[in-house]
N, C-alpha and C positions, 0 to 999 in steps of 0.2 A: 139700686141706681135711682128709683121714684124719690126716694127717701131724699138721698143726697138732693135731685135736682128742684124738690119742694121747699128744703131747707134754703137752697142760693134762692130763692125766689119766682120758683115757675108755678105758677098755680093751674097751666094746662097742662102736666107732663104725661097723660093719658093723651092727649089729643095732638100731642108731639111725637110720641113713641109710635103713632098708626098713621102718620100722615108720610113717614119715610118710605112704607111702604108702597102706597099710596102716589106719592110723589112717582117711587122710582117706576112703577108700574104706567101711571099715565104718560110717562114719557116715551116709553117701547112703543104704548098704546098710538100714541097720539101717528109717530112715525110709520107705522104700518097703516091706519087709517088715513094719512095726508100722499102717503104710495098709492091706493088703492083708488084715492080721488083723482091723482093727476092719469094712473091708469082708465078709469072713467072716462075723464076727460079728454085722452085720447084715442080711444075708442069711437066715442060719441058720435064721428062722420058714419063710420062702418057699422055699428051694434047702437042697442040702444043705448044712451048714457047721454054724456054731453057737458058743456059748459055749466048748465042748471045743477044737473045732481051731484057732477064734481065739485061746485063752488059750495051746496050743503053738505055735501062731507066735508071739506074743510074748512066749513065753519063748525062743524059737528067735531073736530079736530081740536080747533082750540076752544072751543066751550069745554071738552076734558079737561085741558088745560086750566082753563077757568075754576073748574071743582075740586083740585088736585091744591090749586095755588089759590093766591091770592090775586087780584087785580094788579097792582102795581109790578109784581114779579114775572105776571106773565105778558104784562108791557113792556119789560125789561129784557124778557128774553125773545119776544114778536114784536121789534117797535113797527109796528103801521096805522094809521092814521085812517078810519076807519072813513072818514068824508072823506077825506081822498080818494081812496080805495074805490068807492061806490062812486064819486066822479071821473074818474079815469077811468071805469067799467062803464059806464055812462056814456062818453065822448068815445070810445071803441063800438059801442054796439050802432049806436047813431053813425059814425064818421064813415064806415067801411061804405054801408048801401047809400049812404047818401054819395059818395064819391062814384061808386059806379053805376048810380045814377045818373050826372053830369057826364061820363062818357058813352052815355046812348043805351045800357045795357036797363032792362026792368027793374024796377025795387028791388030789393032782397034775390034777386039772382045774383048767383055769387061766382064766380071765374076761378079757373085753378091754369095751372100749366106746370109743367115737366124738369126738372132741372135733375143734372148728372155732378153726382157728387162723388170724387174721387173713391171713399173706402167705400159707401155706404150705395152705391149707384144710381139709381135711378129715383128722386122722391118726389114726388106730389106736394104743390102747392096751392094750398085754396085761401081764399077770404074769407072762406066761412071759420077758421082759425080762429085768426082774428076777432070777429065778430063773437064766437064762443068764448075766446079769454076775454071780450067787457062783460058779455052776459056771468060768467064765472065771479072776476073780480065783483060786480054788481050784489051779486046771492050770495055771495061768503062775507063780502061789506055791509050788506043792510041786516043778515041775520045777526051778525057779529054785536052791531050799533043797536038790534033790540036785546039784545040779552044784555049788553052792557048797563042801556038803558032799566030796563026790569028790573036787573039785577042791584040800581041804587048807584051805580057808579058813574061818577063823574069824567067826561070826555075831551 
C-alpha cells in the first residue's frame, strides 16, 4: 500500500499511515478531558477546582487537538473566535460584581437563592456561576490565543 500511495504522489505516506491513529485517539482523548473540565468546573463552589482549572483543561483539550491536526481543521471543527472568547470572559467576570455592587451588596460577595424545579427539585442559584464561566471562558481563551500564537498561526 506505501508503494502504491508513493507512486500517486504522497511523499509523506509514513506520516499519513500514523496520524489516523493519532487522529482517531485524540478525539476520544480530547472528549473525556473536556467531561472532566466541565466536571471541574462544576464542582469548583463545593471542592477544589473551578472556572480557572476547568478553562485549562479545556484549553489543554484542544491543544490535543492542535497536535493531532492541523490548525485550519481544528478551526473547522471548534469555530470560536479566540478575542471573543476571552472578551466575553472578560465582561462576565467584571459585569456580575460590579452589578451587585450598584444594589448595596460588597465587591465580590456573591448572592444565591433557591429555586424548585419540577423533575430535578430543589437547585441553587449563585452568581458566583457566572462569574466562574468569564473567568473559565477568559483561561481556555487566552491559553488558546498563546499557543496559537507560538505555535506561528495566523488568527
Amino acid at each position: 500500500m506505501k508503494s502504491t500511495l508513493k507512486r500517486a504522489g504522497y511523499s509523506k505516506v509514513q506520516r499519513q499511515m500514523n496520524d489516523v491513529f493519532i487522529q482517531f485517539t485524540s478525539k476520544v482523548i480530547f472528549l473525556i478531558i473536556l467531561l472532566f473540565s466541565i466536571n471541574l468546573f462544576m464542582a469548583g463552589h463545593y471542592t477544589p477546582g473551578g472556572g480557572f482549572v476547568g478553562g485549562l483543561l479545556a484549553a489543554s483539550a484542544i491543544i490535543l487537538l492542535l497536535m493531532a491536526y492541523d490548525y485550519e481543521t481544528v478551526k473547522k471543527m471548534i469555530p470560536v473566535n479566540f478575542h471573543l472568547m476571552i472578551s466575553s470572559g472578560l465582561a462576565l467576570a467584571i459585569v456580575v460584581p460590579t452589578v451587585l455592587f450598584f444594589f448595596g451588596v460588597p465587591f465580590f460577595t456573591h448572592q444565591h437563592t433557591y429555586v424548585n424545579v419540577p423533575v430535578f427539585g430543589e437547585i441553587a442559584l449563585h452568581t458566583a456561576v457566572v462569574f466562574d464561566i468569564g473567568v473559565f471562558l477568559t483561561v481556555a481563551g487566552t491559553s488558546l490565543l498563546i499557543v496559537t500564537l507560538v505555535g506561528g498561526t495566523e488568527d
